[in-house]
Every structure is written in structure tokens, then in C-alpha cells.
DRENPA-3360 file (N, C-alpha, C; in nm, 2 decimals, always signed):
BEGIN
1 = XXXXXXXX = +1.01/-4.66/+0.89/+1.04/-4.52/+0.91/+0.91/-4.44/+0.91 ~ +0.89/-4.35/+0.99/+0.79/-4.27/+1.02/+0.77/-4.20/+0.90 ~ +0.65/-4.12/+0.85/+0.65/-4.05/+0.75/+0.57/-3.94/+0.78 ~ +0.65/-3.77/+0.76/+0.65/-3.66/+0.88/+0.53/-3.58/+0.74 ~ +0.40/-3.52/+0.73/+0.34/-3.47/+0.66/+0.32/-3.35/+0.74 ~ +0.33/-3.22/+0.66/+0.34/-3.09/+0.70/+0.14/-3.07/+0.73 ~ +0.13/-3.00/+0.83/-0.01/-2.95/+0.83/-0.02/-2.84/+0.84 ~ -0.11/-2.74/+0.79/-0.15/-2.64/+0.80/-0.22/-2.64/+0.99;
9 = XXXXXXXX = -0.20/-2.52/+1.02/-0.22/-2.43/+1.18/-0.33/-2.48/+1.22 ~ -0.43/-2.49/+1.11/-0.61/-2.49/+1.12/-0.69/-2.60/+1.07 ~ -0.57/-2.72/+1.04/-0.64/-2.85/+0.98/-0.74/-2.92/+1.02 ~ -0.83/-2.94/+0.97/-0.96/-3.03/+1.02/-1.00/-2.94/+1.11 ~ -1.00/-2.83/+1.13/-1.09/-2.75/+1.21/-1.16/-2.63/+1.13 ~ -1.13/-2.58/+1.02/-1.20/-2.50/+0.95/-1.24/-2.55/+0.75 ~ -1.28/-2.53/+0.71/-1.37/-2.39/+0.72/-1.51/-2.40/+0.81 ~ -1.55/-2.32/+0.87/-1.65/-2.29/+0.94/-1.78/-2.20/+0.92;
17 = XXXXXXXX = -1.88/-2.22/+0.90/-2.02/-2.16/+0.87/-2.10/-2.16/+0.96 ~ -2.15/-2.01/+1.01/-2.25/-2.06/+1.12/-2.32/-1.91/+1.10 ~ -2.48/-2.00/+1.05/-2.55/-1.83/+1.00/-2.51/-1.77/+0.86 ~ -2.48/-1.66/+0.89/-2.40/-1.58/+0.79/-2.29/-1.54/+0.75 ~ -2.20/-1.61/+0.90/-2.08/-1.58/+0.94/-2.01/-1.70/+0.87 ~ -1.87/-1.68/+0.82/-1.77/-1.76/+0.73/-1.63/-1.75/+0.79 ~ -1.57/-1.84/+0.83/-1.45/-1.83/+0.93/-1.36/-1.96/+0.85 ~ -1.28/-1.96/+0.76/-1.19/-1.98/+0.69/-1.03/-1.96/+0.76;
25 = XXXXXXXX = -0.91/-2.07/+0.70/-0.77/-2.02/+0.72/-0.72/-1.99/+0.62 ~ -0.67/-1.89/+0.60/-0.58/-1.80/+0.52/-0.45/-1.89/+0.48 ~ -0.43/-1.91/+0.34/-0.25/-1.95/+0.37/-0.19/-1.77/+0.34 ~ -0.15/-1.79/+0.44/-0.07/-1.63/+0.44/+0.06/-1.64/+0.32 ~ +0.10/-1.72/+0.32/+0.24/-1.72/+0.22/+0.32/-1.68/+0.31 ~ +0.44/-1.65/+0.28/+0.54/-1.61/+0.36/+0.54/-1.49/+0.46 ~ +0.58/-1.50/+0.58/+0.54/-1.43/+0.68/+0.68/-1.36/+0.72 ~ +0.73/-1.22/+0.73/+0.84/-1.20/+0.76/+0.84/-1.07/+0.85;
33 = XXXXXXXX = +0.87/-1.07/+1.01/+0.90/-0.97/+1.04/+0.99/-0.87/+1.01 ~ +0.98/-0.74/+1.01/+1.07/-0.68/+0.96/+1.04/-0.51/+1.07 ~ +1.19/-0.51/+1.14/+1.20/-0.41/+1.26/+1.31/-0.32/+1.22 ~ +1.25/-0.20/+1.20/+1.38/-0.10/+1.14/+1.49/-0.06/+1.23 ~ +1.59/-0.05/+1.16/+1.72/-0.04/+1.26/+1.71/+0.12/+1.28 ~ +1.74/+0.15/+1.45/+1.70/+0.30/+1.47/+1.75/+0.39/+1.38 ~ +1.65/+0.50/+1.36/+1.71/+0.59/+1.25/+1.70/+0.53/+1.11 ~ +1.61/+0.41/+1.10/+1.62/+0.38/+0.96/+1.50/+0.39/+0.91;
41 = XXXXXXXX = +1.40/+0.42/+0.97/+1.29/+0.42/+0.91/+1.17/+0.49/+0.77 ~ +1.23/+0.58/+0.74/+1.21/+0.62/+0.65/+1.28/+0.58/+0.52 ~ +1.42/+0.55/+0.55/+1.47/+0.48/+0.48/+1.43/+0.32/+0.38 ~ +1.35/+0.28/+0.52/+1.30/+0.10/+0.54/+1.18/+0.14/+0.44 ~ +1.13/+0.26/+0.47/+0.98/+0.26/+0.34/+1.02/+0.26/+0.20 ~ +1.12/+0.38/+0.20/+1.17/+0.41/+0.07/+1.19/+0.26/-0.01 ~ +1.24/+0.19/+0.06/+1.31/+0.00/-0.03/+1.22/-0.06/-0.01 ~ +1.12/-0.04/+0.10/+0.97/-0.14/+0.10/+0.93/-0.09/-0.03;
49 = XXXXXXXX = +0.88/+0.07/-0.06/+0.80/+0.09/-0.19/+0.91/+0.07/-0.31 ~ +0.99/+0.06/-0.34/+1.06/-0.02/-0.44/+1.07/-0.17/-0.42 ~ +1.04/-0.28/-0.38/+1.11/-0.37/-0.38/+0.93/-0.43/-0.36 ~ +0.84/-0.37/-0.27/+0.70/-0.40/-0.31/+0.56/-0.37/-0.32 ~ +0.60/-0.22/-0.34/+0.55/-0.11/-0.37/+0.46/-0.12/-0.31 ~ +0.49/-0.11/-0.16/+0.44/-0.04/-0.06/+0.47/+0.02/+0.07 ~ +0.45/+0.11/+0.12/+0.54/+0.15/+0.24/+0.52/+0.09/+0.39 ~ +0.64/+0.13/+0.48/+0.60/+0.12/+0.60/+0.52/+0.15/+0.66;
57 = XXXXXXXX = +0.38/+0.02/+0.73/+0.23/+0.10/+0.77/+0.30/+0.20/+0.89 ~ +0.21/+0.32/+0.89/+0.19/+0.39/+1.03/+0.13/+0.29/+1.11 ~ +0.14/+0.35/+1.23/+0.09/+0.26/+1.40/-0.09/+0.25/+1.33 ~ -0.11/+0.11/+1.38/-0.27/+0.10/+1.34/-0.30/+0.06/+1.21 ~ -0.21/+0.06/+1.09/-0.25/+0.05/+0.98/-0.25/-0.11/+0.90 ~ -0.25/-0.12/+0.78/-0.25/-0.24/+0.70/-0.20/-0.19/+0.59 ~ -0.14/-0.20/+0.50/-0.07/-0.17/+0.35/-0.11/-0.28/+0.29 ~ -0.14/-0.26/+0.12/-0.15/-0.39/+0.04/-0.09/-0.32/-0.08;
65 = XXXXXXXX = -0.01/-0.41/-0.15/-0.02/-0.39/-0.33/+0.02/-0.54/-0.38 ~ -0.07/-0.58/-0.48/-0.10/-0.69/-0.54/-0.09/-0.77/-0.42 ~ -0.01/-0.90/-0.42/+0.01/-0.98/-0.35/+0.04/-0.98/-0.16 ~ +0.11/-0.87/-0.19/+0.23/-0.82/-0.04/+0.08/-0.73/+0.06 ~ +0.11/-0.77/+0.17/+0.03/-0.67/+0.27/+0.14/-0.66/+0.39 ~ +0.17/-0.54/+0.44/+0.29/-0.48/+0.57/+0.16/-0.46/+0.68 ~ +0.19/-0.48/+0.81/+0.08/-0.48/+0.86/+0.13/-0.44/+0.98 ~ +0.12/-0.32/+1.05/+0.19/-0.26/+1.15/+0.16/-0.36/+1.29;
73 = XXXXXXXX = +0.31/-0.36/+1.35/+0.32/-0.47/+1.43/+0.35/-0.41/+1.54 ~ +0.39/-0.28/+1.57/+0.44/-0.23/+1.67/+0.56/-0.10/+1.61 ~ +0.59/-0.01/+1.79/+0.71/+0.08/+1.70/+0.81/+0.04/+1.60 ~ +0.84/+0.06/+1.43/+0.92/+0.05/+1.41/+0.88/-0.09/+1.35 ~ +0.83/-0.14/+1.36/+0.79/-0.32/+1.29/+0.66/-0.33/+1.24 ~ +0.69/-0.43/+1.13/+0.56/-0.47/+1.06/+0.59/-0.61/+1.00 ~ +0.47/-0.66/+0.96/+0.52/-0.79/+0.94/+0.47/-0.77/+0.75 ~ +0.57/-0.86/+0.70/+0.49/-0.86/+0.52/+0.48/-1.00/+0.48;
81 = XXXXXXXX = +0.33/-0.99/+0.51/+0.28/-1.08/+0.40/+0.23/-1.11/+0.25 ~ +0.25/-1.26/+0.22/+0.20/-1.27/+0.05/+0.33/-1.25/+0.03 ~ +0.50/-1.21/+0.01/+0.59/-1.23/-0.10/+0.70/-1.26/+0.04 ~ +0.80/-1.32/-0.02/+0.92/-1.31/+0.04/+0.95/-1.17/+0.04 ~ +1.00/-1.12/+0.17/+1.07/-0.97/+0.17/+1.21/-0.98/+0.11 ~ +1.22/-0.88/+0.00/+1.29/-0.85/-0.04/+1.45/-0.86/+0.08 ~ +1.58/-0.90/-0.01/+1.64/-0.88/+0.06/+1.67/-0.72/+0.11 ~ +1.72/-0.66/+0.00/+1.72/-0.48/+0.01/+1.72/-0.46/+0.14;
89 = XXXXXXXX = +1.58/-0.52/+0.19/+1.56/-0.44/+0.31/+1.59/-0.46/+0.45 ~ +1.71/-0.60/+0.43/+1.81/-0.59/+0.56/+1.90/-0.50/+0.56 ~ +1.94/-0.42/+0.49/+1.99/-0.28/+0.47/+2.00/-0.18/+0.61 ~ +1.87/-0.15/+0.61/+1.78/-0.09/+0.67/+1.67/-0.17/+0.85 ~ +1.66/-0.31/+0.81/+1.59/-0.33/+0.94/+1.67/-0.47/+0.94 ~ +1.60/-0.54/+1.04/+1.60/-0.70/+1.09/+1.54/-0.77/+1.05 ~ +1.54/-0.90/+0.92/+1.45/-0.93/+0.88/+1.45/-1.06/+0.96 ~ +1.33/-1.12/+0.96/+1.29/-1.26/+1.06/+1.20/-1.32/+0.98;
97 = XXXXXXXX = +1.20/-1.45/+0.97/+1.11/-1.55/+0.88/+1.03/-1.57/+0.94 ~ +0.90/-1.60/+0.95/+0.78/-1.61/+1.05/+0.66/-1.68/+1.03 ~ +0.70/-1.79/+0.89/+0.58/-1.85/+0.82/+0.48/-1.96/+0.91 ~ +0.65/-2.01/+0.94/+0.50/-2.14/+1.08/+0.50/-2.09/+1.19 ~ +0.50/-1.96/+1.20/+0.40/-1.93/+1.35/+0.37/-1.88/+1.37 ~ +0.26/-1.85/+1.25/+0.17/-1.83/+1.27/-0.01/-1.90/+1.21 ~ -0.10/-1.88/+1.30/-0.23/-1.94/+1.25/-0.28/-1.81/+1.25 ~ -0.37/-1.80/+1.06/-0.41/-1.72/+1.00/-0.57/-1.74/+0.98;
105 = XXXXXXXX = -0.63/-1.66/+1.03/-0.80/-1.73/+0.97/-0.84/-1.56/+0.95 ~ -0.94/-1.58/+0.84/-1.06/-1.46/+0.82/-1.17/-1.47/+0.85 ~ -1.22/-1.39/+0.93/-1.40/-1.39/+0.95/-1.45/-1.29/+0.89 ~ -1.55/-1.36/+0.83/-1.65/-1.25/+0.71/-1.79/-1.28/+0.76 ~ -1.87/-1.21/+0.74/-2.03/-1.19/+0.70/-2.04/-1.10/+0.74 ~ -2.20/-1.13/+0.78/-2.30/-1.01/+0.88/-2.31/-1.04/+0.99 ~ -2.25/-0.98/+1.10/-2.24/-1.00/+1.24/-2.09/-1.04/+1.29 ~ -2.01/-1.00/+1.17/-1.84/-1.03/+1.23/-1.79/-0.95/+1.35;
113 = XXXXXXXX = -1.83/-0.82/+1.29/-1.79/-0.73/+1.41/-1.88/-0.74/+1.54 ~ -1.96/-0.81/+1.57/-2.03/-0.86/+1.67/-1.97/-1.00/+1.73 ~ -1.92/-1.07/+1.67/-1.85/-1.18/+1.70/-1.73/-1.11/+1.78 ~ -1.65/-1.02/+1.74/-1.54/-1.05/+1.78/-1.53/-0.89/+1.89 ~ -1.64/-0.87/+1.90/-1.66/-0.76/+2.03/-1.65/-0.85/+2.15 ~ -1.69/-0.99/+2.16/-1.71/-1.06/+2.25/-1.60/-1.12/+2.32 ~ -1.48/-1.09/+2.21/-1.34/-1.15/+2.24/-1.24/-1.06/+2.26 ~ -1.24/-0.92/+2.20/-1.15/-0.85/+2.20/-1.19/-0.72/+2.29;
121 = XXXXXXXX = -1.09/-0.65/+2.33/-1.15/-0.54/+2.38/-1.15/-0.33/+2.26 ~ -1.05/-0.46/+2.17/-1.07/-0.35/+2.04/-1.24/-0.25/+2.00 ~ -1.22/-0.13/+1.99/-1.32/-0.04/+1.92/-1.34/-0.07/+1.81 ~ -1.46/-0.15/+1.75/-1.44/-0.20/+1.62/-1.52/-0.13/+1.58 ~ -1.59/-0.04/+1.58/-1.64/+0.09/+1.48/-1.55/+0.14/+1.40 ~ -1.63/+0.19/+1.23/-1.51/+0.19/+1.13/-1.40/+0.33/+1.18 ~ -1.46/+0.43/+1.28/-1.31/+0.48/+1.32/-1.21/+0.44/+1.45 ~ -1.27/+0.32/+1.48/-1.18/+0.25/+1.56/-1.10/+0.14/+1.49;
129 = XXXXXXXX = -1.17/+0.07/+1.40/-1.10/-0.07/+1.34/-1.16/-0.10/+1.21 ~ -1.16/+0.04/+1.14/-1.24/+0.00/+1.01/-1.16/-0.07/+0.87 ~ -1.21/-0.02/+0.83/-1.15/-0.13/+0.68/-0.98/-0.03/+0.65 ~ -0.92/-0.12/+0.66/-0.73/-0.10/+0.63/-0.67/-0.07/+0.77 ~ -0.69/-0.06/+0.91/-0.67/-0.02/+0.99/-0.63/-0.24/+1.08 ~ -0.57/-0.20/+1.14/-0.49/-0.31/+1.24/-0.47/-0.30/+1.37 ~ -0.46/-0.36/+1.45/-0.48/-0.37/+1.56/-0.38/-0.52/+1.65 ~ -0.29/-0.44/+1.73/-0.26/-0.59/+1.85/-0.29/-0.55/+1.91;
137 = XXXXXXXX = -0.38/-0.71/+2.02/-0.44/-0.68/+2.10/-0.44/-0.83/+2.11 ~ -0.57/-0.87/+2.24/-0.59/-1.00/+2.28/-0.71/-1.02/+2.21 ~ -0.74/-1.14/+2.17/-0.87/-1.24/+2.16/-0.88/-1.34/+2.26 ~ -0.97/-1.26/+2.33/-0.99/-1.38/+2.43/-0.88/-1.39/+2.56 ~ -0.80/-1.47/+2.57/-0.65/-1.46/+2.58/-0.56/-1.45/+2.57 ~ -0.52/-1.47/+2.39/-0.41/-1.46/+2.33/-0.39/-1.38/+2.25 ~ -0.23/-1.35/+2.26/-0.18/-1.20/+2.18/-0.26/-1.25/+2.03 ~ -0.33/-1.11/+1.96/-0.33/-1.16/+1.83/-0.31/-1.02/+1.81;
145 = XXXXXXXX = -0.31/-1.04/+1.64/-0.31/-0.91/+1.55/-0.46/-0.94/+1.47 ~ -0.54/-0.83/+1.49/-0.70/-0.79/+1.40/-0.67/-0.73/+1.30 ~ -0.68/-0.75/+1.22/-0.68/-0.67/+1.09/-0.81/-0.63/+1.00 ~ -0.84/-0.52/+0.96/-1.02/-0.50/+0.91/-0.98/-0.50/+0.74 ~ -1.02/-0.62/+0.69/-1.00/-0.62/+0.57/-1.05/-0.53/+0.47 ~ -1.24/-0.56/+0.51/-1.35/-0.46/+0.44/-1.44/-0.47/+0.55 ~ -1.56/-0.40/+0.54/-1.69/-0.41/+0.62/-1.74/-0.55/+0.67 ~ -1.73/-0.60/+0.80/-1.72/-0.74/+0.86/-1.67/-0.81/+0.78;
153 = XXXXXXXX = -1.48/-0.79/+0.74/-1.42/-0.89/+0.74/-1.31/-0.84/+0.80 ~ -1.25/-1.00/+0.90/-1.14/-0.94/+1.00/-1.02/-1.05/+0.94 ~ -0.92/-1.05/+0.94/-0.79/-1.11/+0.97/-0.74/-1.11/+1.10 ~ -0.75/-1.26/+1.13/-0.66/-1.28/+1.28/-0.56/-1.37/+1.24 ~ -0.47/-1.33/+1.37/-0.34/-1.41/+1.34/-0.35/-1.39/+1.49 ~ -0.28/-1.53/+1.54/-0.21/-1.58/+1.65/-0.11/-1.66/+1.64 ~ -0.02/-1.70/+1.77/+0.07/-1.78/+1.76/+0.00/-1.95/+1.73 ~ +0.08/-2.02/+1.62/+0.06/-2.12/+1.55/-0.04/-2.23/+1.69;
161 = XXXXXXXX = +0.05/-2.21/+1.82/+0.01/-2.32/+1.92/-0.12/-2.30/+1.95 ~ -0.17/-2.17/+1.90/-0.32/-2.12/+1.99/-0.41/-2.17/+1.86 ~ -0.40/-2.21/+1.74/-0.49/-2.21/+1.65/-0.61/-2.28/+1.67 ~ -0.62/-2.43/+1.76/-0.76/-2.45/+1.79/-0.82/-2.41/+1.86 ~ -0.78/-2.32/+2.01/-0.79/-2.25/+2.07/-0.88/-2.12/+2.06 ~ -0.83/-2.04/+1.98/-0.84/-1.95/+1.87/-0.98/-2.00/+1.75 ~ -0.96/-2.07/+1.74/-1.13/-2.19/+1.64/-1.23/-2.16/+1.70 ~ -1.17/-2.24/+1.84/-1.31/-2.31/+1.94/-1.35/-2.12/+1.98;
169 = XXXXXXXX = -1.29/-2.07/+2.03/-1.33/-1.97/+2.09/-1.42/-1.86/+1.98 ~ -1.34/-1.85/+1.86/-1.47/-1.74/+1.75/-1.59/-1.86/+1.70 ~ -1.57/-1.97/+1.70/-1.71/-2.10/+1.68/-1.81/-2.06/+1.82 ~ -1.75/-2.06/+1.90/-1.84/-2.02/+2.05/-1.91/-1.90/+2.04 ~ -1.84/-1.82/+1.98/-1.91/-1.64/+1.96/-1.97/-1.62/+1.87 ~ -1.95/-1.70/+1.73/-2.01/-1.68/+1.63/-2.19/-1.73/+1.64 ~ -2.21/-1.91/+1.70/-2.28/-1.94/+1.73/-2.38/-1.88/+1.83 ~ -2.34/-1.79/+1.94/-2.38/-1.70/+1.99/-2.43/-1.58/+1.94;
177 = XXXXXX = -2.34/-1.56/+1.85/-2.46/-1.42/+1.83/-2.52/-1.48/+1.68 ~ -2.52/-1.58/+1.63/-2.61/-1.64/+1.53/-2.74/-1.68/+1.61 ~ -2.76/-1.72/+1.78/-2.87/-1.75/+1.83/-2.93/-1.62/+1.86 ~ -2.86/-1.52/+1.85/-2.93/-1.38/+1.90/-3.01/-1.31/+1.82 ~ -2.99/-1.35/+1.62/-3.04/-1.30/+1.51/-3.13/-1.40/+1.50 ~ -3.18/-1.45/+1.55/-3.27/-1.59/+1.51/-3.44/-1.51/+1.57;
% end
């Protein structure tokens, strides 16, 4: 009988060091879209900040409290990570489970936001993509979501299938502009 072992998105491909730059996978914990039912939206914050005390991000944003981050995904949607979404809040939106599909990595140092100018067509200056602000967009090819954690550090997410993809391509940029500080 075959014996089926679960792998993480980014196995045997990260952690990654090159330079200064640090390119790690995130276990995100539970991943749950959540799209307000029209006309519910304000309503959808109100039970987000009771249930995880934090509200519906505005367009562009990131929300955290302890564990849970809501990370604006589009009109009306956001995805929460770090806790199971409360039930409550099918009340109010559509909840959707979303843990395996996605591949989560962080890129940190000095030269992140130089790394990822090369892939994205995002304004990563801090009033374009600064610390707590989010962004969908492409990397490279593929749909991701950027997220600016703090001062060159980013959170990407893509679809689970693009995760070596997704590797190879910030390994290629990072190394690049690590040959440019030399």
C-alpha cells in the first residue's frame, strides 16, 4: 500500500539566503476567503471585529490582531489568515476554505523591495506598498497577492501549483540584485 505524506507548497526549495536577502515559507494556518453578501458589508466588519478583533481591510490594505491577518482581496473580499474564520461570519458573507492553495513565502532584508521591482509592476515606495498596505497583482506571471509586512519585508502568496515557479523566479532576482551590491 502506498503511503501518501502531506508536503508543504515550498518543500526542499526554501529557506533561501542570498546576500542580505531571506526568502522563507510562511505556514499561513488556515486560509479562508471570505466575500460579503451585497449590502453586508459593514455588517461583515462589525462580526470580523468581534469574533477576531479586527475589521474588514479597505481596498489596498492588511489588518492584524494577535494571530488573524484579513488581507484585502478585492471588492467586498478578503482572505483571513492565522485562525479559522469564525463561523458568525457566514451570516453576513461566503466563507471558503483556502488552506492548500495556497504557496506562502516572506522576503526580508536589504534590497527586498528591489528584488521584487523586477517582478511586479507594483509602486513599492512606502506610499505605494508600504508597511500594512496589500496589493493583487502579478509576479512575474502569476496572479499573486504582495503584502508589506514592515520596511523590506514582503508576503507573497500564489496559487499552490506556481510555488517553484514562484522560488526560481525571486532566487533569480534576488541573486541579481545581490550581484549589483557587490
Amino acid at each position: 500500500m502506498v503511503e501518501l505524506k502531506a508536503k508543504t507548497p515550498c518543500e526542499g526549495l526554501l529557506p533561501l539566503d542570498v546576500g542580505p536577502l531571506c526568502l522563507i515559507e510562511v505556514e499561513a494556518g488556515p486560509i479562508t476567503s471570505v466575500a460579503a453578501f451585497k449590502g453586508q458589508e459593514a455588517a461583515l466588519s462589525k462580526a470580523m471585529q468581534t469574533a477576531h478583533g479586527l475589521n474588514m481591510p479597505e481596498p489596498n490594505r492588511a489588518n492584524e490582531a494577535g494571530e488573524a491577518r484579513a488581507i484585502w482581496f478585492g471588492p467586498r473580499m478578503a482572505l483571513v489568515t492565522g485562525v479559522v474564520a469564525d463561523d458568525s461570519l457566514s451570516t453576513h458573507a461566503a466563507l471558503t476554505d483556502q488552506s492548500d492553495a495556497w504557496a506562502v513565502v516572506r522576503l526580508d532584508g536589504a534590497g527586498a523591495a528591489d528584488v521584487l521591482a523586477r517582478l511586479t509592476p507594483v509602486d513599492l515606495r512606502k506610499d505605494g506598498l508600504g508597511p500594512g498596505k496589500t496589493a493583487r497583482t502579478e509576479v512575474q506571471h502569476m496572479q499573486a497577492s504582495v503584502t508589506c509586512l514592515a520596511e523590506e519585508c514582503y508576503q507573497i502568496m500564489v496559487f499552490r501549483a506556481f510555488a517553484e515557479t514562484l522560488v526560481h523566479d525571486l532566487k533569480c532576482a534576488m541573486q541579481a540584485v545581490a550581484a549589483r551590491r557587490q
